[in-house]
N, C-alpha and C positions, 0 to 999 in steps of 0.2 A: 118897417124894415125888420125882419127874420135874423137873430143872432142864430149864427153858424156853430154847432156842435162841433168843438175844438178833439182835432183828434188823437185818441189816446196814443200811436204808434207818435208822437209829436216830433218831426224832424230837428227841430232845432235842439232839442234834449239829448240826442244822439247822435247826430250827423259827423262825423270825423272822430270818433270814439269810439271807447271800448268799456265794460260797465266794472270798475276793479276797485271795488269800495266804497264806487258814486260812480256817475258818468264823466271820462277821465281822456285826453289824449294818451296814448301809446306808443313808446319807443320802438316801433318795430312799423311806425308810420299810419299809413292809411292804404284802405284798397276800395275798391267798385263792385259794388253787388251788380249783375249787368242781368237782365230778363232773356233766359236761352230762348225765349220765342220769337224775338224782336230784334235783340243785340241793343237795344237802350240801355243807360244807366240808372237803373233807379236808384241809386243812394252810392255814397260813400262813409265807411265804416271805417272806425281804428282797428289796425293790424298788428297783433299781438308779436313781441318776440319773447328770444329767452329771458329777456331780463323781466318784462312784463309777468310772464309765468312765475317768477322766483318772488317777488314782490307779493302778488294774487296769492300765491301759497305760501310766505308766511302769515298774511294779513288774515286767508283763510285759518292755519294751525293758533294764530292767537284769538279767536273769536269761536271756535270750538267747543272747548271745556264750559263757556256759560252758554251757547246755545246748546249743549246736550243738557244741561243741567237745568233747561227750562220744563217745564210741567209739560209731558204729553199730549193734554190736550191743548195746550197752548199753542204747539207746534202743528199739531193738528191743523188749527181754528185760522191758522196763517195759511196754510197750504190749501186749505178749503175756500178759503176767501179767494186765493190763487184763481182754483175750480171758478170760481162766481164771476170773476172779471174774464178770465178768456169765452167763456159762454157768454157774459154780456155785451162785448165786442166783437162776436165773432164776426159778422158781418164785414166790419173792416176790417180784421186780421186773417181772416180769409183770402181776400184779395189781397196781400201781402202774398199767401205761400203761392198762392196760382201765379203771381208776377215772379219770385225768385227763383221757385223749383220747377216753374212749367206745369203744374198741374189743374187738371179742368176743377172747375166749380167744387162739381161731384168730391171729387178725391181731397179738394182742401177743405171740405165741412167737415169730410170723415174726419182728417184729422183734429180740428178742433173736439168734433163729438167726444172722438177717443182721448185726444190730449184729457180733457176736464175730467171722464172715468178715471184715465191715471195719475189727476191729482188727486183725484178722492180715494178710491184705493190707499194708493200711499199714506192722508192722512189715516185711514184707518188701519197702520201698521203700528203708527205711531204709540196708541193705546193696545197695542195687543198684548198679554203675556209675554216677557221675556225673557225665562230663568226657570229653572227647577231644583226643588231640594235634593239632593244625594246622598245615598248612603255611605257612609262612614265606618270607618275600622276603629271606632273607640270612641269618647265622648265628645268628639267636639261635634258641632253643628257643620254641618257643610251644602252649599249650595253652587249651581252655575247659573248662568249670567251672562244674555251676551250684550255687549258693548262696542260701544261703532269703530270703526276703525280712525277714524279722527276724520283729514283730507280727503276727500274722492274726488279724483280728475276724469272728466267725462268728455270724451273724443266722438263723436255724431258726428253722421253722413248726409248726404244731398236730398236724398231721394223721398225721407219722410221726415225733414227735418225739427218738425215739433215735436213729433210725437215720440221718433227714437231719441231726442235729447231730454223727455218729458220724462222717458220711465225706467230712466238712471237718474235724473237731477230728482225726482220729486221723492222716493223711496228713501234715498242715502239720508237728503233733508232731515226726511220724518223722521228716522234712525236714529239722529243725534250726530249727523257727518256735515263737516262741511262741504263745498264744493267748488271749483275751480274746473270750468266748462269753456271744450274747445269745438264751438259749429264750425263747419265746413265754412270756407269764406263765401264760399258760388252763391250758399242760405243763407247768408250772417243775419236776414234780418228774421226770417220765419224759422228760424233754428237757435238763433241765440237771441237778437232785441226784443222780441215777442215777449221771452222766458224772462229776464231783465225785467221787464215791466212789468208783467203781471205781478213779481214777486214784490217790486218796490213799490206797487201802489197796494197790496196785501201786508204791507209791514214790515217784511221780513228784513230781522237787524241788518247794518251793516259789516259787508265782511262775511258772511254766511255763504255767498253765492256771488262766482264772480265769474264772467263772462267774456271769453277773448277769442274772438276772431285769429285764426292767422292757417298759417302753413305748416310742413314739416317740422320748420327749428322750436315751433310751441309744442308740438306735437312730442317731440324729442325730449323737450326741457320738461313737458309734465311727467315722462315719462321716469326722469331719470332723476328730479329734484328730490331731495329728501326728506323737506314737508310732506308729500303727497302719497298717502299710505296706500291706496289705490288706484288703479285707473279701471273704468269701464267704457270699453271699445265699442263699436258698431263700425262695423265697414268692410272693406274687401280681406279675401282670405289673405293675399301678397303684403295690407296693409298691417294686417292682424299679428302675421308673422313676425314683424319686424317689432310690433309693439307689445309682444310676448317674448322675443328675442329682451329688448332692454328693460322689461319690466323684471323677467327673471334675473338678468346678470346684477340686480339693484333690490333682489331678493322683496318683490313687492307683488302685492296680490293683483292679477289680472284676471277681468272678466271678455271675453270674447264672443261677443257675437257677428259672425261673418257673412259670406254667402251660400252657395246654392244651386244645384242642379236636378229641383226637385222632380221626383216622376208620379206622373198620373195614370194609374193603370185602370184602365176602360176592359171591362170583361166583358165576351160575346152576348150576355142575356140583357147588358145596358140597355135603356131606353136612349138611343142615338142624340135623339132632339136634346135630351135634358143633358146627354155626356157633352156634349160639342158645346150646350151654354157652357157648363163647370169649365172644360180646358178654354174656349175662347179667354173667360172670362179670370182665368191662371196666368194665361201666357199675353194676355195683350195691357193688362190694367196697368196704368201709371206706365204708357208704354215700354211694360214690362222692364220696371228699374226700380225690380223689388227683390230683395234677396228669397223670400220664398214663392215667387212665381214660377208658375209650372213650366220645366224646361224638357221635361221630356214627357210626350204624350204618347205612355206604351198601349198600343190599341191589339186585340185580338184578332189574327187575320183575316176571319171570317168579315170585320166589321169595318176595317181599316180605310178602306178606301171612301165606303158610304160617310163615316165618319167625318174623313178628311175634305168630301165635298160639303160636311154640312160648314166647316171650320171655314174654308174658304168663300161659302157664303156671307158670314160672318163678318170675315176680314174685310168683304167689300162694302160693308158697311158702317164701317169703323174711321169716319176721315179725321183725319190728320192735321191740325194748326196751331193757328195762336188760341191758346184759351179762354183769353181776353171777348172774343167774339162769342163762347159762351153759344157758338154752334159746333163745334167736333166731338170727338169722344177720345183724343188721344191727341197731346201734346208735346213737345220738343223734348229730343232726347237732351243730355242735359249738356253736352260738350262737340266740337267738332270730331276730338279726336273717338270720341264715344261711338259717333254715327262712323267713322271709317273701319273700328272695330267690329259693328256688327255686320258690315256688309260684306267686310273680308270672311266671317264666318260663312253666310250666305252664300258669297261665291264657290269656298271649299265644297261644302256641301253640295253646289251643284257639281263641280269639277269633279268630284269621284264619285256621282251617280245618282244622286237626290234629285227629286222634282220638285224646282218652284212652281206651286199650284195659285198662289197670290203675292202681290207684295214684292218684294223685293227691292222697289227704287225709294229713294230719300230726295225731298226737294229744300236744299238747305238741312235743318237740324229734326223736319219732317219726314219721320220713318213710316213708312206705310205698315200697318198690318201683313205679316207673311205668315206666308205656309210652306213649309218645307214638308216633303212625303217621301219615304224610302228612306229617312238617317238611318246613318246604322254606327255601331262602332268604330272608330279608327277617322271617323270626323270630323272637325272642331264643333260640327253644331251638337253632335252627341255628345262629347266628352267636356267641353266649354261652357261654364255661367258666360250669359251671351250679355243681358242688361240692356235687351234689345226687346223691339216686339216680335217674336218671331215662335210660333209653334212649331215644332220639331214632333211630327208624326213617327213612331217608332213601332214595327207590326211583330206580333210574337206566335206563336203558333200552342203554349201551353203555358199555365200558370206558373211552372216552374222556371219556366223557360223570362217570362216578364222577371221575376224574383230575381232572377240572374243579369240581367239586363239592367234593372233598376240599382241591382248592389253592386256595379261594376262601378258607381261613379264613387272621387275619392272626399265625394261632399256625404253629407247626411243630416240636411235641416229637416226637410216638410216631406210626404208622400200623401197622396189619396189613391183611394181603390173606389170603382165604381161598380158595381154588381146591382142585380135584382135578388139575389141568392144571399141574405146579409151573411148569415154563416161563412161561407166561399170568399166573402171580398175580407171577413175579419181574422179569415186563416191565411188570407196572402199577406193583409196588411200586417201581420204581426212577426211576418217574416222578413218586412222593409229594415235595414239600419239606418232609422230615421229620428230624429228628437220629438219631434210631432205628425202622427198618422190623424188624418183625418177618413171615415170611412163613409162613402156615398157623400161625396163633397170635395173638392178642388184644394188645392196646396194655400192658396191664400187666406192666413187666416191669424187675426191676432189678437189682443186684448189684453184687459191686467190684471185676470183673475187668473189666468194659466201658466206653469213656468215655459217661456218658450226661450230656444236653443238648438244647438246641433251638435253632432260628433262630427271627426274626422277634418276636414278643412272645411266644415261648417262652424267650428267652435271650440272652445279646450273643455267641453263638458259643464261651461256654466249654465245657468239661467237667470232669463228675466223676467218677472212679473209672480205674482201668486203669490203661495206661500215659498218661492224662492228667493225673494226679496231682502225676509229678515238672514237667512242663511247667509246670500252674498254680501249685503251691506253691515254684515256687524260678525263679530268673532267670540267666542264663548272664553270666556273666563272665571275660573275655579276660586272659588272662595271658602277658607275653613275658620270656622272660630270657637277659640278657647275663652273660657270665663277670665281665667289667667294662667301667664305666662307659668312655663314649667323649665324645672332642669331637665337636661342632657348629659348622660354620662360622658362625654368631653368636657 
């Protein structure tokens, strides 16, 4: 008889909880992680309220001052170890994020790949330089410094939910922060018990890192508690707004990263085949329920239409299901009310003059691949993050003319420019208001070595990843010293 490898996500350790100091019941109840591909229940989780929050972040504020005060590489060697167990499970935590967030095979290895990168990263902030000496107006010695901000509450979204709650939880860590982390409930398990676990079979003290599912009223309370010196967002611009609204009125530091209505400008000399991979593969991945997925594809009008049949080729072979079955290429949008938003967008666009060239119809939470051709301004599919799969063909007649098009919208995450001409594609791209220009290559695009970011109702000008890491998760502080104390003429 074969003894069964017990598995590390281990239901009975968390089933009806929440992780706040240990794995814990929660005053704010319990809720259903439910599979948008199927409508099954996989699990039931603790659901955080405000008292929860308040409790999570003091527990976090008094277990702070000793884990910054642990040796760098210590903190490091924990977050690393992190790294070692989500790669050495990914197999079964893989199938986790494909069952909560809908996503095929493909898209949930990426994210384990990328999660483990942005634990290592981070531990390698841990040991960086932090401080420089300064000069001074007289003898004393003077130096800066920067030091964590204590608390960081971290708010993460549906759609990548390991890896955008991995590269705010893992950075602040390594800093010397502690944390009090809010997954979307839809993810609770591949956005927050995943994180949970790995940390608690990696060492990591208690009270460092605490994990609560819930809704708005958590959402509110980490925002507004006084423990919690930070919060870092990911989610919708409507979301962001409101959590920049009570972050400031609580004079507290907010990181925003938002959404997206990124443009892909395809120039007349493109090689058609390779443009039409780049935009399919912007506007359809993770059935485009990615904040930098390409939403507007401005095509040269010489090329637009050839373009647009290669797009629709594409589309039609792009089908649509449970993930589970491990034959589609695109999975369940993540909500009901998700799939009725994108189709009203679709309808508009036909209704004032767009062509559906593919796509269009949804079977339950299954969105088909589309192609809309002829958007133009004054549409919701042009002016709208859709969080749909839906390519929005846009035709321009001159470089200046795309320029103008692309900066009309009041987003500014991701752009690419596509040319054979690199000169030509890196004098339009550098005229995008965008956080991240990618040139000869598609709007999707991410990692932990880059700071990535948006202006405008992409973001309030933060970043995340790279060397913006230490910048957001810690605060410089001035230091001067005298041998001894001296008089003052008072």
């Amino acid at each position: 008889m074969t003894m069964q490898t017990p598995e590390f996500i281990d239901r009975a350790r968390w089933t009806d909880r929440g992780f706040l100091g240990g794995w814990r019941s929660l005053a704010g109840g319990t809720g259903e992680v439910v599979n948008p591909a199927t409508g099954a229940i996989l699990a039931t989780v603790g659901m955080a309220g405000a008292q929860d929050v308040a409790l999570a972040a003091r527990e976090a504020r008094a277990a702070q001052k000793e884990w910054a005060a642990r040796l760098p590489q210590q903190r490091a060697e924990i977050i690393n170890r992190a790294a070692d167990l989500l790669e050495k499970h990914g197999a079964e935590l893989s199938g986790w994020i494909m069952r909560d967030s809908g996503s095929v095979q493909a898209k949930a290895m990426i994210e384990i790949e990328h999660g483990a990168l942005f634990l290592r990263h981070a531990a390698s902030l841990a040991t960086q330089p932090l401080g420089t000496f300064i000069t001074g107006m007289d003898e004393r010695r003077q130096y800066a410094r920067r030091v964590p901000h204590g608390v960081v509450g971290v708010i993460s979204p549906f759609n990548f939910p390991l890896v955008l709650s991995l590269r705010s939880i893992a950075p602040a860590l390594a800093l010397g922060n502690t944390v009090v982390h809010k997954p979307d409930p839809r993810t609770a398990i591949s956005g927050g018990i995943i994180i949970a676990r790995i940390f608690e079979e990696a060492g990591l003290p208690p009270g460092v890192l605490h994990v609560l599912p819930g809704g708005a009223e958590a959402g509110e309370a980490l925002c507004t508690d006084g423990n919690i010196a930070m919060i870092s967002f990911t989610g919708s611009s409507r979301g962001g707004a409101k959590v920049g609204e009570l972050c400031g009125r609580h004079l507290k530091k907010v990181q925003l990263e938002l959404g997206g209505k990124n443009p892909l400008v395809i120039l007349d000399d493109a090689d058609l085949d390779v443009a039409a991979s780049n935009a399919a593969w912007g506007a359809f991945l993770h059935q485009g329920q990615i904040c930098m997925a390409t939403g507007l594809v401005l095509t040269h009008e010489k090329i637009a239409m050839q373009l647009a049949e290669r797009l629709v080729e594409k589309a039609r072979n792009l089908p649509a299901g449970d993930p589970d079955t491990l034959q589609v290429a695109l999975g369940p949008i993540i909500s009901d009310g998700q799939v009725t938003a994108i189709r009203e967008v679709v309808e508009d666009a036909v209704a004032k003059g767009a062509k559906l060239l593919a796509g269009g119809r949804h079977q339950g939470r299954f969105f088909e691949a589309t192609v809309l051709a002829g958007v133009k301004p004054g549409m919701r599919a042009f002016d709208e993050e859709i969080f749909g799969p839906v390519a929005c063909v846009v035709s321009f007649s001159t470089d200046d003319e795309a320029v103008e098009l692309a900066n009309r919208s009041e987003y500014g995450l991701a752009g690419g420019v596509i040319s054979a001409d690199l000169g030509r594609a890196m004098a339009l791209g550098e005229r995008l208001n965008v956080g991240q220009l990618h040139i000869n290559d598609q709007t999707v695009q991410g990692g932990p070595y880059a700071p990535f970011g948006g202006r405008g109702k992409s973001g309030n000008g933060s970043r995340m990843g790279g060397p913006a890491d230490i910048e957001e998760f810690t605060q410089w502080q001035w230091v001067s010293v005298k041998q001894a104390a001296t008089a003052y003429p008072f």
